[in-house]
C-alpha positions as CSV (number, residue, x, y, z in Angstrom):
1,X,-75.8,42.8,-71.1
2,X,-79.1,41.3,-70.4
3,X,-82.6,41.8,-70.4
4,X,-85.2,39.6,-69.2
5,X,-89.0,40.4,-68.8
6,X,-92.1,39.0,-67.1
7,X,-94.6,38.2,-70.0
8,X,-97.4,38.4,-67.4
9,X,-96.8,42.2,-67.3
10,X,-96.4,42.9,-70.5
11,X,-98.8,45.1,-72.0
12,X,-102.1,42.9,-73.6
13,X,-101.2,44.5,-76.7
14,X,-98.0,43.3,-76.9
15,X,-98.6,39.7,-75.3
16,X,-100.6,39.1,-78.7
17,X,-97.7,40.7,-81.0
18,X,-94.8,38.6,-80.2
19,X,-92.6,39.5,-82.9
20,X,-93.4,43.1,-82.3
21,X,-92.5,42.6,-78.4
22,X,-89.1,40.8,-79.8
23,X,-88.5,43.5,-81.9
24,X,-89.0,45.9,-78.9
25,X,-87.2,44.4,-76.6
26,X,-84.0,43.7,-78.7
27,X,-84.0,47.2,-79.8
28,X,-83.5,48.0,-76.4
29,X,-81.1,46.0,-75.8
30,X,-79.1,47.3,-78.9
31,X,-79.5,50.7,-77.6
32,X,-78.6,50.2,-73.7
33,X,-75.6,48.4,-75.6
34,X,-74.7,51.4,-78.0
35,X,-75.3,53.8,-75.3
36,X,-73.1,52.7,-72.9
37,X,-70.3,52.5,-75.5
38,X,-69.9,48.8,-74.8
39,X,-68.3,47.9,-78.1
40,X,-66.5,50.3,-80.6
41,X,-68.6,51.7,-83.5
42,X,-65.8,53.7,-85.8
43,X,-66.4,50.5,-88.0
44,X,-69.4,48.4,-89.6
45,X,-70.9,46.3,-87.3
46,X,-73.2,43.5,-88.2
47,X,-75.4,42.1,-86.2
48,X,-76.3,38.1,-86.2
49,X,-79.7,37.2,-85.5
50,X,-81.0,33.8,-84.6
51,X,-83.9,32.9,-86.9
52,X,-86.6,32.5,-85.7
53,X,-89.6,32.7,-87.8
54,X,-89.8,31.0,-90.9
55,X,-91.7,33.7,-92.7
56,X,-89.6,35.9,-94.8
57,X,-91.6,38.9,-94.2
58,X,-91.2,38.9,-90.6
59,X,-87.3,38.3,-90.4
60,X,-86.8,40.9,-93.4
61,X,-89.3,43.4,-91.1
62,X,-87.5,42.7,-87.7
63,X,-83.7,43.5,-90.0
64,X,-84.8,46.5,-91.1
65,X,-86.9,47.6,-88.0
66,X,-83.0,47.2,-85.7
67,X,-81.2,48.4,-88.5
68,X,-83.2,51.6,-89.2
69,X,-83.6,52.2,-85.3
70,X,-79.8,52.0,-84.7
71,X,-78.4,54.2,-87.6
72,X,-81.1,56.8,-86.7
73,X,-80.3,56.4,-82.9
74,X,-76.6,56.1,-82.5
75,X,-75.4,57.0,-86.7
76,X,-73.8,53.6,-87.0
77,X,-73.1,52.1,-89.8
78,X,-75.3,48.6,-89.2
79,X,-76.5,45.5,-90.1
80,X,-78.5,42.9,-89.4
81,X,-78.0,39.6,-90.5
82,X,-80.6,36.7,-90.0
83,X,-78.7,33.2,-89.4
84,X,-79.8,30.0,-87.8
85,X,-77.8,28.2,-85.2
86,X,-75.9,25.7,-87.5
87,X,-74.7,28.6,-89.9
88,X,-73.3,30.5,-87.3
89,X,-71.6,28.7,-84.2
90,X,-71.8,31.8,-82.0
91,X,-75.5,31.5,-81.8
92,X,-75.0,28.4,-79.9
93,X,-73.0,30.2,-76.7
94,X,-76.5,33.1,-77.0
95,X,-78.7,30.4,-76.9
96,X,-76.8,28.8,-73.6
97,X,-76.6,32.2,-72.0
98,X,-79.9,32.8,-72.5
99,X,-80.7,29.5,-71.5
100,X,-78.8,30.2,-68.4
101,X,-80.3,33.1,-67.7
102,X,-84.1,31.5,-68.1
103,X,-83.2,28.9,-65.3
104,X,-82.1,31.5,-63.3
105,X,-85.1,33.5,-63.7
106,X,-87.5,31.1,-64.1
107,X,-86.5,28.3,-61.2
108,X,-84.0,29.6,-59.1
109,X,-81.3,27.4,-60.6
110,X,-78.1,29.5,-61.0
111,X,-75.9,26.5,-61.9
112,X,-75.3,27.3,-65.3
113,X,-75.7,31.1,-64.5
114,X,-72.9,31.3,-62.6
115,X,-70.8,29.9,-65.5
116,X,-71.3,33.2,-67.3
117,X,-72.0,35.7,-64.2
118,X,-68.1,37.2,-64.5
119,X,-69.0,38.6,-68.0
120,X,-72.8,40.3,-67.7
121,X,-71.6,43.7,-67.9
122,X,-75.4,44.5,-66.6
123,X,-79.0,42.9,-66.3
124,X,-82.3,44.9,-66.4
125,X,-86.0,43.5,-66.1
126,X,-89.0,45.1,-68.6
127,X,-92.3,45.4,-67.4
128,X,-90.7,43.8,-64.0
């Protein structure tokens, strides 16, 4: 599932707030996910994050803001855990899909894009 947004049209206030506006936006995508009962939730699931910020405070603030919203959402047992890239190998394939995605987006290039089109269950735009 994707979701991609045009930052032009985002609202001021959250153009300035970037880690809110991540925080936002991959809450949604959790939700659309858990909603549509895409992946089974009788068991723990924990949920790796790409770090991106090298300040503490903000990756412990964005782990607890997607835990908290998903247990009091969907009552799922979750977690958020905050690894970088060379910890966990799986953030490498997120990083090309997103990458895919961007050049799709972004420049009309849907080379790599089409590599991964068979498994996008769905794509939405924000603020689009």
């Amino acid at each position: 599932m994707t979701i991609y947004l045009n930052k032009s049209k985002v609202y001021t206030r959250l153009q300035d707030e970037k880690t809110v506006l991540y925080n936002y936006v991959a809450n949604i995508l959790l939700d659309r996910i858990f909603s549509k009962k895409l992946i089974p939730t009788d068991e723990k699931i924990t949920f790796i994050a790409s770090r991106r910020e090298t300040n503490k405070f903000l990756n412990e603030n964005f782990q607890q803001y997607l835990a908290s919203q998903v247990v009091v959402n969907h009552e799922i047992d979750f977690e958020v855990v905050v690894k970088t890239p060379h910890e966990e190998k799986g953030l490498q394939a997120v990083d090309f899909a997103s990458w895919s995605i961007f050049r799709r987006q972004e420049h009309g290039d849907e080379t790599y894009y089409n590599l991964i089109r068979d498994i996008i269950v769905e794509e939405n735009s924000l603020f689009g």
